[in-house]
C-alpha positions in Angstrom: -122.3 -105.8 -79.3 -122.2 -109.7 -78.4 -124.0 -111.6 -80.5 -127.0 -113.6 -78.1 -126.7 -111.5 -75.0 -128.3 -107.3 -75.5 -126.4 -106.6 -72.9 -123.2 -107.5 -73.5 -120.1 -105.9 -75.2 -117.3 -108.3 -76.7 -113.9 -106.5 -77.1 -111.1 -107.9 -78.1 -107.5 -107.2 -77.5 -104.1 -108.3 -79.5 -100.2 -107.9 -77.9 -98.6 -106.9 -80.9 -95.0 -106.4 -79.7 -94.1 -110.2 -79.0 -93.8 -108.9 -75.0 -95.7 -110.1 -71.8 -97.4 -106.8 -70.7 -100.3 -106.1 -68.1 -102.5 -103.7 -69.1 -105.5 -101.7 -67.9 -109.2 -101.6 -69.2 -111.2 -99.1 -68.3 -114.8 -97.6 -69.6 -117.5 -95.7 -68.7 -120.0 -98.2 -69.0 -121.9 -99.4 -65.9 -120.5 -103.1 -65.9 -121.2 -105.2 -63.8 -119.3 -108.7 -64.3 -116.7 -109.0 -66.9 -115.4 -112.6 -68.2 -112.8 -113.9 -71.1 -114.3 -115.7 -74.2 -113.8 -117.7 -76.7 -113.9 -116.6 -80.1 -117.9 -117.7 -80.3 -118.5 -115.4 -77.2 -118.6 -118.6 -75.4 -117.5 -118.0 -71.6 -113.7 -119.6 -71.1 -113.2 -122.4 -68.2 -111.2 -119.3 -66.3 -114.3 -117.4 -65.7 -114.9 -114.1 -64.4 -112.5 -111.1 -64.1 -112.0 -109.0 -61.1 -113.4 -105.7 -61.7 -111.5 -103.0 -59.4 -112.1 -99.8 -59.0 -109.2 -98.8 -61.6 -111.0 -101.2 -64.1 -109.8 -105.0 -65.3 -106.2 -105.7 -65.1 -105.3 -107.6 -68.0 -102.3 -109.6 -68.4 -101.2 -110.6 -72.0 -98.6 -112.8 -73.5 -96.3 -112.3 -76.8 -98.7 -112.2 -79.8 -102.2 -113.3 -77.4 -105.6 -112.3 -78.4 -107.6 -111.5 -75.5 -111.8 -111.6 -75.7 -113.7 -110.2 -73.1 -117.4 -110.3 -72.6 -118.6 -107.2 -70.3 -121.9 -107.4 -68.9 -123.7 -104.1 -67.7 -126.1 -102.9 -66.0 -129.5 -102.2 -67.7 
């Protein structure tokens, strides 16, 4: 859970293989906005992520740690 925000989720995600990849997310959670954050759950300058139907396409670089705050729906 995020820290200041009830309903909010942080997960993060690490490229382990030293390769660029894109990757899916997907969940069964109602969200409703998704955004990258810093490591203080702070929302990054990049702001929020597309959410499709398939769920957030994620694109990593070699060795990248990747925090996402999702948002749903209460």
């Amino acid at each position: 859970k995020a820290e200041d925000r009830p309903e909010a989720l942080v997960v993060r995600l690490y490229e382990a293989h030293g390769s660029t990849v894109t990757a899916w997310l997907q969940t069964s959670l109602p969200i409703k906005e998704a955004m990258l954050c810093d490591l203080l759950e702070r929302p990054a300058v990049q702001g929020r992520l597309p959410l499709e139907q398939r769920g957030l396409r994620l694109s990593f670089t070699p060795f990248r740690v990747l925090s996402i705050l999702l948002v749903w729906s209460c």
